[in-house]
C-alpha positions in Angstrom: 5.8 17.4 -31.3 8.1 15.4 -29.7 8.7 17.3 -26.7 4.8 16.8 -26.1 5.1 13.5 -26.4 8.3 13.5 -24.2 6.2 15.4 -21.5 2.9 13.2 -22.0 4.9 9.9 -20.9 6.8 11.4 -18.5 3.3 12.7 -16.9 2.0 9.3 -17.1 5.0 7.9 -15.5 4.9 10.1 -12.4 1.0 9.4 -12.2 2.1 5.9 -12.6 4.8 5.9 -9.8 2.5 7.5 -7.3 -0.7 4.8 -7.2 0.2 2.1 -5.2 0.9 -1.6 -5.7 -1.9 -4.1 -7.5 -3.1 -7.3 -5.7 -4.9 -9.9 -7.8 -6.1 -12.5 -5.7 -9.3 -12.8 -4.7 -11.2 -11.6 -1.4 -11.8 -15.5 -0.6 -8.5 -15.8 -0.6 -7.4 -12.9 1.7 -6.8 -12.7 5.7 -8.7 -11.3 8.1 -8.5 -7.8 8.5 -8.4 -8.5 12.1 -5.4 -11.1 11.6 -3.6 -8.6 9.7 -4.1 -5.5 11.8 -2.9 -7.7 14.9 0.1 -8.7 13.1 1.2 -5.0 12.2 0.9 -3.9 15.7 2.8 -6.6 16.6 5.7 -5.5 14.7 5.5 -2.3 16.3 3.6 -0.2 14.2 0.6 2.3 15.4 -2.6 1.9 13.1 -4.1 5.4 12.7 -5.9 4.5 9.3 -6.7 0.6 7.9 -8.3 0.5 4.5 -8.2 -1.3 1.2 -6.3 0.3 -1.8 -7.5 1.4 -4.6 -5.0 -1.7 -6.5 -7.0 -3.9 -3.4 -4.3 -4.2 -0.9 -4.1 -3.5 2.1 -2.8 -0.7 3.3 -2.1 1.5 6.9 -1.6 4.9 7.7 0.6 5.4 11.3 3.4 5.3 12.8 6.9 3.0 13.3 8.3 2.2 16.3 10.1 5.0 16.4 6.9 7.0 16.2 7.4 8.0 12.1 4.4 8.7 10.5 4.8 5.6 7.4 2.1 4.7 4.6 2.6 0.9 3.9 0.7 -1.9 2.0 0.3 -5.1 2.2 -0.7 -8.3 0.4 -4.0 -9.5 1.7 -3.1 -13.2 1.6 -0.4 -13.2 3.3 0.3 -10.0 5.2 4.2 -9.0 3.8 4.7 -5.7 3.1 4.7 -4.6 -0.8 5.2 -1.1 -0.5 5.9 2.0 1.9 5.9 5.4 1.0 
């Protein structure tokens, strides 16, 4: 019994580990996509995908300067970068 147990948490753990970050504040509150998009490529980075996360970030799909393909999000409000997988 305990090793199900064992196996459920560390299933719910991995699942856990894979979403991405949560973002709380609301849309009022958040920057235009726009503004944010402009301010990624500025930084170098290729846009192939632009959406909003599941957790409501933002988030990219593209590539570095170096042309590495890189999955990143960001806080809406003000654009730093949370995560990167």
């Amino acid at each position: 019994m305990n090793k199900i147990l064992a196996l459920i948490a560390a299933l719910l753990t991995a699942t856990g580990a894979m979403a991405g970050p949560a973002c709380t504040a609301t849309e009022d509150k958040w920057m235009k996509e726009a503004d944010v998009k402009t301010r990624i490529e500025g930084q170098g980075y290729t846009i192939k995908t632009f959406k909003v996360s599941k957790g409501k970030c933002y988030e990219i799909y593209g590539f570095d300067k170096a042309g590495k393909k890189v999955e990143i999000y960001f806080d809406p409000v003000t654009a730093a970068p949370l995560e990167s997988k």
